[in-house]
N, C-alpha and C positions, 0 to 999 in steps of 0.2 A: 732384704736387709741382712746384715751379718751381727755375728753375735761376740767378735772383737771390736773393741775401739781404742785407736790411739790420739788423747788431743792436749792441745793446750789451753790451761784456764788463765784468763788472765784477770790479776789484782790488781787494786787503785790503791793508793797511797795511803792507808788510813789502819786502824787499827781493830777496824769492825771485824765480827765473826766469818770463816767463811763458812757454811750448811751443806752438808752434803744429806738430798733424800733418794732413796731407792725405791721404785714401785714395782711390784710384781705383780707382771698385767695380764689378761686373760682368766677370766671368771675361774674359777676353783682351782689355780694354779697356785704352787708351794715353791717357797723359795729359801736356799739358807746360803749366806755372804758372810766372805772373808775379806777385811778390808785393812791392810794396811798405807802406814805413809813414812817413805824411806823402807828405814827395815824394822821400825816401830809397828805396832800391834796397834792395832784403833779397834776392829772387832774380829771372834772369833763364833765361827758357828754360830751367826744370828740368824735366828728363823722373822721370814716375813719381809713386809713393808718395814724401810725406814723414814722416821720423818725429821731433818733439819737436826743432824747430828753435826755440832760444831765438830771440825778438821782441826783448828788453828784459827791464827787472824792475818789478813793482808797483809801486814808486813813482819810478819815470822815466817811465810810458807814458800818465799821464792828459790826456785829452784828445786824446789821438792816434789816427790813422785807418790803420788795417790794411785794403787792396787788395788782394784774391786774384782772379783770374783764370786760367781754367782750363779749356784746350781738352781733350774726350774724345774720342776716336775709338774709332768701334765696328772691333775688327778681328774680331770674332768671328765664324765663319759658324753658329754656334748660337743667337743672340740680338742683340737691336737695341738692347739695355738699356745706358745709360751712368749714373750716377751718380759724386757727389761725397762723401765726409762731412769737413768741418771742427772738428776738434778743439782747443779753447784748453783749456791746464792750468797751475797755476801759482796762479789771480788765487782771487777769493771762493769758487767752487765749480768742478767741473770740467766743459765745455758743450761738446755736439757739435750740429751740424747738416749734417742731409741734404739731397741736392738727388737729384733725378734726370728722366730724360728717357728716351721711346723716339725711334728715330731709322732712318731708310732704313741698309741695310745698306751700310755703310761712310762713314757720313757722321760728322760732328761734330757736338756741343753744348760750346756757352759758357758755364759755369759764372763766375758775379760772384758776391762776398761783400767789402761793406763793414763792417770792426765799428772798433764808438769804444770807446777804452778809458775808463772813468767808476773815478774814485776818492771815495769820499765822505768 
């Protein structure tokens, strides 16, 4: 798998929340995310899992460019495995995507994920 991703999320007409959660996967693995939408600042330096951080709502986010950035470190001395999964909840249907990486023991991977918001 790779550790870019570029997609499109798509919203329904309404005014519901959209959630963005971030999981940083592989047992004793560390993570810290920079997440912008547009050229607005959503988070800076979060360490960790995130869970169902409102973005915006369906109908304010069309056209807009959601930034994730997201450094892994393997601390584990069991495994070199780092992975990502990006969760958006909220819009037309509910969408995850994976990312992952093996890596030298105790190194990093760079985790990027562009998504546009599209409303029809």
């Amino acid at each position: 798998m790779s550790n870019d991703i570029v997609k499109t999320y798509i919203l329904n007409r309404s005014s519901e929340d959209i959630k963005l959660s971030l999981i940083i996967g592989g047992i004793e693995q560390t993570g810290t995310s920079l997440i912008t939408l547009n050229e607005d600042m959503v988070l800076n330096d979060y360490q960790g899992d995130l869970h169902q951080k409102v973005i915006g709502k369906n109908d304010n986010l069309h056209l807009k460019k959601l930034n994730i950035i997201t450094v892994v470190t393997d601390t584990s001395p069991n495994h070199n495995h780092t992975d990502l999964y990006v969760l958006l909840e909220g819009g037309f249907v509910t969408k995850g995507y994976k990312m992952e990486e093996e890596v030298q023991p105790g190194a990093t991977s760079v985790y990027t994920a562009e998504i546009t918001f599209y409303q029809f």
